[in-house]
C-alpha positions in Angstrom: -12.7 3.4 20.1 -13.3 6.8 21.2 -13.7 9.9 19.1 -10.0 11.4 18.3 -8.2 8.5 20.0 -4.4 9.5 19.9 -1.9 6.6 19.7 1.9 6.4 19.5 3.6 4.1 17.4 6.9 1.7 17.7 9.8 1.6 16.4 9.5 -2.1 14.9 12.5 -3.0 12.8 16.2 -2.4 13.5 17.0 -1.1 9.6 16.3 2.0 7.4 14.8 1.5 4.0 14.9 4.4 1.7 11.3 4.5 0.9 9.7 2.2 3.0 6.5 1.1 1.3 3.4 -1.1 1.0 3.3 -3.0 4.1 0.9 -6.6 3.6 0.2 -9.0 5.9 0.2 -12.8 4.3 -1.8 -15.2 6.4 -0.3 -18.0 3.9 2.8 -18.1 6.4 1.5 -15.4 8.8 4.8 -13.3 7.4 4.8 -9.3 6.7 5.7 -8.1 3.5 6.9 -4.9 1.9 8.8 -2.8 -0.5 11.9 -0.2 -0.2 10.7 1.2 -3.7 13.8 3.3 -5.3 16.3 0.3 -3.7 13.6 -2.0 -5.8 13.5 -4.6 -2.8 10.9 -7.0 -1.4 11.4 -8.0 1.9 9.2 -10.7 4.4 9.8 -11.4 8.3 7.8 -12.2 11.1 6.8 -10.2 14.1 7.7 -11.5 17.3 7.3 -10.4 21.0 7.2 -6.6 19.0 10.6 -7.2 16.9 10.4 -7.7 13.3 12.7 -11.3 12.9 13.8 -13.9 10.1 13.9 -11.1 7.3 14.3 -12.2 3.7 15.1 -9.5 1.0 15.1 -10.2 -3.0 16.5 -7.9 -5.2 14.1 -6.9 -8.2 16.4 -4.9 -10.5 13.5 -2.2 -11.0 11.6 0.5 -9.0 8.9 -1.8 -7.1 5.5 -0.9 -6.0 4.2 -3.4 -4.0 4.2 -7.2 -3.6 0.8 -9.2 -2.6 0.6 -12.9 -2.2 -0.1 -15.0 -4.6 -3.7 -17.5 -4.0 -1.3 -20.7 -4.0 -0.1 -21.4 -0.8 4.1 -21.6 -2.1 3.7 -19.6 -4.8 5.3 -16.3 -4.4 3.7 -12.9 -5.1 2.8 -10.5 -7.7 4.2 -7.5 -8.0 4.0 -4.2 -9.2 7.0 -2.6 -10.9 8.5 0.0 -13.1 6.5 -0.4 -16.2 4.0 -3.3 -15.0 3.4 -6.5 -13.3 5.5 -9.2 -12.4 5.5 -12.4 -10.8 8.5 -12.8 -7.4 8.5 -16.8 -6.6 10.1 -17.7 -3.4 13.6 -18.6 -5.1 14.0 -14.7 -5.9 13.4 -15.6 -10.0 11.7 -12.8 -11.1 9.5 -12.9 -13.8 7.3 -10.1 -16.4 3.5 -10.8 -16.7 2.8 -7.3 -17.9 5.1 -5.1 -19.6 5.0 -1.0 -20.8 1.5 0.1 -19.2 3.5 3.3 -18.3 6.5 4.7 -20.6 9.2 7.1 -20.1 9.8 8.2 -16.3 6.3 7.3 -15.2 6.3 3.9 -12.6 4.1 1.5 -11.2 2.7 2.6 -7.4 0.4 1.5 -4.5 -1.5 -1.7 -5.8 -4.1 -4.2 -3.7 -6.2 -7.4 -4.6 -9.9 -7.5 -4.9 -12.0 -10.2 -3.0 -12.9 -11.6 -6.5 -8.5 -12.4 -6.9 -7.8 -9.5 -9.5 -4.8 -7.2 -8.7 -5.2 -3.6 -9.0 -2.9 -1.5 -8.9 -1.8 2.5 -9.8 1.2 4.6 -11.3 2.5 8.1 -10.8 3.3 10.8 -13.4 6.7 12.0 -13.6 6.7 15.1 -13.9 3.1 15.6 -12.1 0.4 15.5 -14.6 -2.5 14.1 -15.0 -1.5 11.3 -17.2 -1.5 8.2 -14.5 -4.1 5.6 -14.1 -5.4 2.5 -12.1 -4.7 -0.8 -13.7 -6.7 -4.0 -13.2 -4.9 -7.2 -13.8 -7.3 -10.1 -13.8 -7.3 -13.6 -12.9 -6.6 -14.5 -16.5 -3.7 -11.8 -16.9 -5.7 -9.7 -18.9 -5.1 -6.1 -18.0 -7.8 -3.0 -18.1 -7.5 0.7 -17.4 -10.3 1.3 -14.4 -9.3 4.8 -14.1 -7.6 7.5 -16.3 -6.5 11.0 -15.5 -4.7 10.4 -12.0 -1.3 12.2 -11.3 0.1 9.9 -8.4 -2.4 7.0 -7.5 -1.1 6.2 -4.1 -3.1 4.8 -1.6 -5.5 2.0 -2.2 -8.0 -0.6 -0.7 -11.6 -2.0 -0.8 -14.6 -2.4 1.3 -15.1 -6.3 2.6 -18.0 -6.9 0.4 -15.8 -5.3 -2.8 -18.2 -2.7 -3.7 -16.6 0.5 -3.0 -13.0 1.5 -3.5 -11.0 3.6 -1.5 -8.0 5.6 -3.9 -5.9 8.3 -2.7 -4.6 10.6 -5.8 -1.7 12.5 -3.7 -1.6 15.1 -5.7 -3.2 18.0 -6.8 -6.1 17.6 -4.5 -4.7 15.4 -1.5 -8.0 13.6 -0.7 -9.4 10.6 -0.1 -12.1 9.1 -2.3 -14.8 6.4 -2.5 -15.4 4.8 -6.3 -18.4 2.3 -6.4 -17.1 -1.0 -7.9 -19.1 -2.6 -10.7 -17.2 -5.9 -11.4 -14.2 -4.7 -13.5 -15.6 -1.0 -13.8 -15.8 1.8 -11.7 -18.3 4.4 -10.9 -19.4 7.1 -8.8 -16.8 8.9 -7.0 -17.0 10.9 -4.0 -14.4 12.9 -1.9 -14.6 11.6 1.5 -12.3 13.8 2.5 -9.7 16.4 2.1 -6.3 15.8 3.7 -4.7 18.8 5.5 -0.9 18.7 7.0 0.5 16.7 4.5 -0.1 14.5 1.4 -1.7 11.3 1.8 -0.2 8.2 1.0 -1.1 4.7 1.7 -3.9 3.4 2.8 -6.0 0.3 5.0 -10.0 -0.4 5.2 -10.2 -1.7 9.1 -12.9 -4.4 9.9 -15.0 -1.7 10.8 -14.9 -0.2 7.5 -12.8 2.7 8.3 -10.1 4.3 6.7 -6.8 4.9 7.7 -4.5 6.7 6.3 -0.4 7.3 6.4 0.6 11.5 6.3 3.9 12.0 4.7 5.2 15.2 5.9 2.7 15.2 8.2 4.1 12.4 10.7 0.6 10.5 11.8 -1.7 7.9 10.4 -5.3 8.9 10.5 -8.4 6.9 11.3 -11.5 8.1 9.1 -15.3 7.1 9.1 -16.5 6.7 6.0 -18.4 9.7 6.1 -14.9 11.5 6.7 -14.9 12.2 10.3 -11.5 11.7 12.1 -11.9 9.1 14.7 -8.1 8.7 15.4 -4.5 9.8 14.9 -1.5 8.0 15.7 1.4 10.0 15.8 5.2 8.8 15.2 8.8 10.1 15.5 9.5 10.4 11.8 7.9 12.8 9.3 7.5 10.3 6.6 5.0 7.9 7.3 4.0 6.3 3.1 1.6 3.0 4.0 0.0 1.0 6.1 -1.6 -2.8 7.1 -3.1 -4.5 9.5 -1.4 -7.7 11.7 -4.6 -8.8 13.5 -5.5 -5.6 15.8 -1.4 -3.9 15.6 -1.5 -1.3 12.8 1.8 -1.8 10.9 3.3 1.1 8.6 6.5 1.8 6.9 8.5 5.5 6.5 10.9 6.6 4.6 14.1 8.3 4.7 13.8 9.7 1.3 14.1 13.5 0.3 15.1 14.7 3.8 18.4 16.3 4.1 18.9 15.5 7.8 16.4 12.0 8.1 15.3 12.3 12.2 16.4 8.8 14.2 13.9 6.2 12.7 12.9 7.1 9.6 13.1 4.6 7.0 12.1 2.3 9.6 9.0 -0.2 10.3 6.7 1.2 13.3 3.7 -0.8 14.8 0.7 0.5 17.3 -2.2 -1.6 18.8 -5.0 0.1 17.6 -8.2 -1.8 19.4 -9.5 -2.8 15.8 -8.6 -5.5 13.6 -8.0 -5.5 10.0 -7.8 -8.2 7.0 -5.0 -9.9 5.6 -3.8 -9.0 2.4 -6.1 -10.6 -0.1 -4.5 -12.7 -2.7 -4.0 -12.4 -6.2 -6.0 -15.4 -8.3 -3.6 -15.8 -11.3 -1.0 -18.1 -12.1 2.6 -17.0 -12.8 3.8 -17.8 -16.2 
């Protein structure tokens, strides 16, 4: 791809979420999955012929962060909500695994699986302060703090091999960062880096181990190398672009409507773009629903 490629995305789905969120891309049933996170809905579908089609939506009763699949093929997904994790099985039956990591109006964010099946995930300070953290939920269910003194942990995916983590912390700094990944630990971390025009928000590692990034307010997804040259943009219609995944080599990433007083045509909507890279699946998580 050349240096500063500029793309336009598509409009892909033919209804608004609120906050749009967490795109993932299950190769179990080759569906896409993702969040409206204040409605506290999980929807799948299928892309066809550039139409998003056959859309389920479950209602979760809480705020919800993201859903990844689960390892077993029928299984359902994991999820990250209000206060913790939960299982979603396929039926809609919704069901706590963790329960008060965060208290009072702080929630559960951006989460994604290691290649080793643990489930990591993030939450946001409300107000903003550096309280939040990232939250490893093994295999075995056992939760760990990886990393304390966040404000909103947004953004968030790892290198192929596993040993490097890529976090967005929106706010105060709006950067992007690489953590080394020892097993369940984390440790060096270096600004890759800073994000101008907007506050980054969620974020894909491409098979080519670069990063890109969704702009809220700043209407474009970014490409990144990992040294933290820009190598694309792709600009959309809407100023609120929160995450992003990969569908094979078509970028997919959800907006929202949220916040703005007079939400321009499309926002709230899925949007898709061939990019001329590929990128992964969502990994699954390795535990078992209780």
């Amino acid at each position: 791809m050349p240096s500063r490629t500029r793309l336009i995305a598509d409009q892909l789905s033919s209804f608004s979420c609120r906050q749009g969120e967490s795109p993932r891309y299950d190769a179990r049933t080759s569906e896409l999955v993702w969040v409206d996170t204040v409605a506290g809905r999980v929807f799948r579908g299928q892309i066809r012929a550039g139409a998003l089609t056959d859309v389920t939506q479950y209602e979760i009763g809480a705020r919800v962060g993201v859903a990844v699949p689960m390892a077993e093929p029928s299984a359902g997904w994991a999820l990250a909500v209000s206060d913790g994790f939960a299982h979603l099985a396929r039926d809609g039956t919704v069901t706590p695994l963790v329960t008060g990591l965060v208290t009072g109006a702080d929630q559960m964010n951006d989460g994604v699986c290691h290649p080793d099946g643990s489930f990591w995930a993030g939450s946001q300070a409300i107000p903003r302060q550096p309280r939040a953290a990232l939250f490893r939920l093994g295999p075995d269910g056992v939760v760990t703090t990886a990393l304390d003194g966040l404000t909103v942990s947004n953004g968030i995916d790892f290198a192929a091999d596993g040993e490097a983590l890529y976090l967005v912390d929106t706010l105060p700094h709006r950067r992007l960062e690489r953590i080394e990944v020892h097993g369940a630990t984390l440790g060096d971390r270096q600004v890759v880096t800073e994000v101008s025009g907007g506050n980054p928000d969620g974020l894909v590692v491409d098979d080519d181990g670069c990063v890109w990034v969704a702009v809220w307010d700043g209407a474009e997804v970014r490409r990144y190398a990992p040294t933290g040259e820009l190598l694309a943009v792709v600009g959309l219609p809407v100023p609120r672009p929160t995450a992003v995944c990969f569908q094979g080599g078509t970028l997919i990433i959800t907006t929202a409507s949220i916040g703005l007083d007079e939400p321009p045509p499309g926002s709230g909507h899925l949007f898709a773009v061939d990019t001329g890279v590929t990128g992964p699946p969502s990994r699954p998580w390795a535990g078992i629903a209780r």
